[in-house]
N, C-alpha and C positions, 0 to 999 in steps of 0.2 A: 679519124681526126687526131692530129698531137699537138698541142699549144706551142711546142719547142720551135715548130716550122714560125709560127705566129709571132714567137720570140723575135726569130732570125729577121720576119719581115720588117719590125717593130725597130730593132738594132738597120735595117739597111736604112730604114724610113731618116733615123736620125743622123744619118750622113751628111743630109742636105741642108742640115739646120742653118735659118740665118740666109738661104740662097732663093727658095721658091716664093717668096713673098709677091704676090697675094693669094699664090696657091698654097694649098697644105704641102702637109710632108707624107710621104705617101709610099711604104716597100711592098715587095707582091714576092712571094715565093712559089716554083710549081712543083708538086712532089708526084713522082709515081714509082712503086709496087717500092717503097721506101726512102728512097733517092731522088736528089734534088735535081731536076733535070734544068729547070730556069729561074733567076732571079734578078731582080732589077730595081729602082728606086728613081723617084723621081727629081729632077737635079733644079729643075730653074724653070720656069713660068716659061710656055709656048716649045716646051720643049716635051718628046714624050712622056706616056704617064707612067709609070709604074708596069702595071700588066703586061704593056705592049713590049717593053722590053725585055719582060720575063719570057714572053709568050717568043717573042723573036727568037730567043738565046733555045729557048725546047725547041722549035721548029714545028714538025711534023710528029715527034713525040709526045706532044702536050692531046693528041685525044684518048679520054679515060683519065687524066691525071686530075689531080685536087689543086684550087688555086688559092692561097691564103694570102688575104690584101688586106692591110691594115684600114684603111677605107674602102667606105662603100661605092663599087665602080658607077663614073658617070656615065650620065646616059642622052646627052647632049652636046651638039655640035661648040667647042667656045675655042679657043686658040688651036684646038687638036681633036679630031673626032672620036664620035662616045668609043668608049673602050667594052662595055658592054658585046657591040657586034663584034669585037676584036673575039671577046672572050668565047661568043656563041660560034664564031665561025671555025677556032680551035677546036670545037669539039668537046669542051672540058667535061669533067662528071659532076665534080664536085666544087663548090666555091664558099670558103670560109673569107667569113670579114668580122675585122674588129669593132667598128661603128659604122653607124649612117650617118652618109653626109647631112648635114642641116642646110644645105645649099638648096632653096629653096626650086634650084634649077633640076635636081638630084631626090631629095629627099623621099629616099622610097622606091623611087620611080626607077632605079639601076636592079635593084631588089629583084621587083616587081615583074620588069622585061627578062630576067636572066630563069626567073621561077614559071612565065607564061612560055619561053622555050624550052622548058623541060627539065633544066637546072635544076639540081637540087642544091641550097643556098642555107648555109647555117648564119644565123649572124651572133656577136655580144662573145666572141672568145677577146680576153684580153682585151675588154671593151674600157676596160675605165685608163689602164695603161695609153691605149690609143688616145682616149680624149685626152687624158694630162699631154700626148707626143703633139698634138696638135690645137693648144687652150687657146695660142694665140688666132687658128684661123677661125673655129668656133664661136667667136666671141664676133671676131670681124664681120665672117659671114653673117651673121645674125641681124647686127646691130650696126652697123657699117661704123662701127668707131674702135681706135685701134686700142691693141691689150696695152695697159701700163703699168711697169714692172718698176719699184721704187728700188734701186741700192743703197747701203750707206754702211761707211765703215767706223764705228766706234769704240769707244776704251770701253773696258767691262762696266765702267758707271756712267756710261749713255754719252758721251763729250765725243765730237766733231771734232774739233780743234780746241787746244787753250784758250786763257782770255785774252789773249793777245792776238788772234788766229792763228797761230799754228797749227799745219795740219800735213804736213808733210813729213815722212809716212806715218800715220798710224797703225796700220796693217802693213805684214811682211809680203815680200817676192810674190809668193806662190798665191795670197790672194789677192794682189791685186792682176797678175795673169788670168785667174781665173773672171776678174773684171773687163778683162779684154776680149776673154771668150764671150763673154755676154755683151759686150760691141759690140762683137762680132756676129751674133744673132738675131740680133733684133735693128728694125729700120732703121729708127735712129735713136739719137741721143739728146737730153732735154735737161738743159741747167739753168739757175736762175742770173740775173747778174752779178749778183755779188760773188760767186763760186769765180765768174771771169774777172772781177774788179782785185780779188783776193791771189785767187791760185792762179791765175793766166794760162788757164789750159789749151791742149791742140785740142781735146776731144775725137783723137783718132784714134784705131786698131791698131796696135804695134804688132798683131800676130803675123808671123809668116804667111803670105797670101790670105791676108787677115782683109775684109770688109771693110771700109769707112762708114759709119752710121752716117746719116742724116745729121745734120749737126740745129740743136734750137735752142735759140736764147732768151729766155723771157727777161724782157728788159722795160717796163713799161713807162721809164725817163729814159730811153736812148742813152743810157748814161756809161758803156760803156766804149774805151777809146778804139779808135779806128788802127792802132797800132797793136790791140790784143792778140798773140799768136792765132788762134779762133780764126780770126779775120784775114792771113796770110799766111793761107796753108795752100801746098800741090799736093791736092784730091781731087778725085772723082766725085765725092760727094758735095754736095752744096749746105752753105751753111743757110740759116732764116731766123732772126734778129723777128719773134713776134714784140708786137707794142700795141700801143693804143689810138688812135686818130688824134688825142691829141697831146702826144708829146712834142715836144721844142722842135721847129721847122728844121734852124740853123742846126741839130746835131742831127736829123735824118739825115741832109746833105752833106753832112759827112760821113755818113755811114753806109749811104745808097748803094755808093761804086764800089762797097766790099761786100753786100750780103744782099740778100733779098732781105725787104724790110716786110713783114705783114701784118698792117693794120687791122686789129682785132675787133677793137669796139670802143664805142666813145667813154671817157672817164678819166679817172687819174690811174686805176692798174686795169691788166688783161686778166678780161672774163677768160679761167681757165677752162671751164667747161665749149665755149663758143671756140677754144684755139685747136680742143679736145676735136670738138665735129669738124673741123675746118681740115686738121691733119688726116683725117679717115675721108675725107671727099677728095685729096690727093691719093688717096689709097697705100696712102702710111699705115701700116696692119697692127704695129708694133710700136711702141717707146718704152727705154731704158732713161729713167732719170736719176742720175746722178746729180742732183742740185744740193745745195745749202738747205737751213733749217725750215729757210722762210717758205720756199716751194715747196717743198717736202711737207709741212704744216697745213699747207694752204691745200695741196692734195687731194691732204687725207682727211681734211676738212670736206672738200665739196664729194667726198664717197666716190675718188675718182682712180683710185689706185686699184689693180687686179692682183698684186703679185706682190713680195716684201723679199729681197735678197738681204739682210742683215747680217755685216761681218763685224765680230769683235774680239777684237785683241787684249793680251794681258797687259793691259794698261789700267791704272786707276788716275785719271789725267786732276781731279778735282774744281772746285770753284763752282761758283754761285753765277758768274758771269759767264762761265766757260760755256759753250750751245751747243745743245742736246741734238739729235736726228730731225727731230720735229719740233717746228715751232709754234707762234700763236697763240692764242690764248688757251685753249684746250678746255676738257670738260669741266664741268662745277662738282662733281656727280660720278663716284668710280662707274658705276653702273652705265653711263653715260659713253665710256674708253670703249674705241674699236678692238672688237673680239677679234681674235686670228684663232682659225681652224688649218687640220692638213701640216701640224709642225713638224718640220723633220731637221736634226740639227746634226753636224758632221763638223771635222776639222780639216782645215784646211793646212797645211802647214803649221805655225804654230797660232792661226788664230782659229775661231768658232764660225763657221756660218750658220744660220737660221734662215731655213727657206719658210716661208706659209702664207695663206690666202686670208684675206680680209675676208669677215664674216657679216654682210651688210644682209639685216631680215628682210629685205625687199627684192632681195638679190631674185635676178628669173633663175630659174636650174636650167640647167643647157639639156 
């Protein structure tokens, strides 16, 4: 066994970042008497797995060879048959995997059938790399509600935009590209209204055969205009203006024939948490929210965020008025502030990102 090959699988797997949603990400390397005779990755939902196209590319070579998969192979029939008998019918000796699926369709059971054919099955190399390459399907598959990854780009002393809003740019080129790459990742995209009433965003991928997220509005007065670029874009992706049952008739009818409107729940704002389950029963796996302070607040308020992209730039913008990333009331109580675990801080260009996971003691371990 060489973790290097596990490496290689791990690097194919994240190829498809952003494409196979609501499946994982998924690479498979096959090696024999040292040399890679097959490798493959899985590209996009309903389409082969991983294995199968490793196993294809070995052919006839692949028996006696080691087959290292970053996930645990299935072992059930679902848009493409279990890979499992793929693997037993090669021949293989050995099969290294990074994690078990949690897929309760799987969980074990791919293990299990590959070790009662006589397979000898290592698992847990480069297990925790594998679960970080795939947090967002782990999470989905669990719990059927999608990962949510908060952005926000600020001046070194926490300001959004001045007191007057401005906010255009506070971070350089390079990261707000890498802002696109993370469009580009995840389902969709989720801002408040006032981010559209202020900045009049498209909320699309500018990368080169770059994705369109999912585009979501939480708006719960209907209050932004039907003329927002948002609302008159050429995508493939669909925009969804969530609200409430009872915002103002007369501005849903204006806003019908640009967006899907989805009424969330009765009140004056949208229950975040019910818009939350409503997105994962569409089998939205993923959100990237880009919103203002008030969303962003409200969030990290209801313990609903997975993930913190934090860019900040050499700015010191000032003011008492000027709004922070998060808004709200916040705690009374230091002790009280969302711990983050997992920090890892790098430069982007010439700003700082901060990536790391909210630390909620409730939290299940996956």
């Amino acid at each position: 066994m060489d973790e290097k090959y596990m490496e290689l699988a791990l690097e194919l797997a994240q190829k498809a970042a952003g494409r196979t949603s609501p499946n994982p990400l998924v690479g498979a390397v096959i090696v024999k008497d040292n040399k890679i005779i097959g490798q493959g990755y899985h590209k996009k939902a309903g389409t082969p797995h991983a294995e199968r196209i490793a196993l294809l590319e070995a052919g006839e070579k692949a028996q006696d060879a080691d087959l290292y998969v970053t996930l645990e192979p299935c072992n059930h029939f679902g848009r493409t048959p279990p890979c499992t008998e793929a693997i037993i019918a090669a021949k293989l000796k050995n099969v290294y995997v990074a994690v078990l699926d949690p897929n309760p369709l799987v969980a074990g059971q791919g293990i299990m059938r590959l070790r009662n054919m006589g397979l000898n099955v290592v698992t847990g190399i480069k297990e925790q790399e594998a679960r970080r390459l795939n947090e967002v399907f782990f999470k989905y598959i669990i719990t059927k509600l999608p990962y949510v990854v908060l952005k926000s780009a600020s001046s070194l002393d926490g300001k959004i935009a001045t007191r007057e809003g401005h906010s255009q740019w506070i971070t350089g080129e390079k990261a707000r590209n890498f802002g696109h790459k993370l469009r580009n990742m995840y389902d969709a995209i989720m801002v408040g209204s006032g981010t559209v009433l202020v900045d009049d965003p498209q909320l699309t991928c500018r990368l080169e055969n770059g994705k369109d997220p999912i585009r979501i509005i939480v708006d719960s007065k209907l209050s932004i205009s039907p003329e927002a670029k948002v609302l008159n874009l050429k995508s493939t992706a669909p925009t969804i203006i969530a609200t409430t049952k009872d915002a103002p008739r007369e501005k849903y009818q204006r806003l019908v024939s640009k967006a899907e409107i989805l009424e969330v729940n009765s009140g004056d704002r949208v229950d975040l948490k019910q818009l939350i389950k409503i997105l994962g029963d569409r089998e939205i796996t993923s959100i990237l929210v880009e919103g203002g302070a008030t969303l962003s607040g409200s969030l990290i308020e209801e313990k609903l965020i997975d993930k913190f992209y934090l860019f900040y730039a050499p700015l010191i913008i000032r003011g008492s008025s000027a709004p922070g990333f998060a808004g709200g009331l916040g705690p009374a109580r230091l002790e009280d502030a969302l711990k983050l675990k997992d920090v890892a801080i790098r430069k982007i260009g010439e700003d700082i990102l901060v990536t790391a996971y909210p630390y909620y003691s409730e939290t299940v371990e996956e």
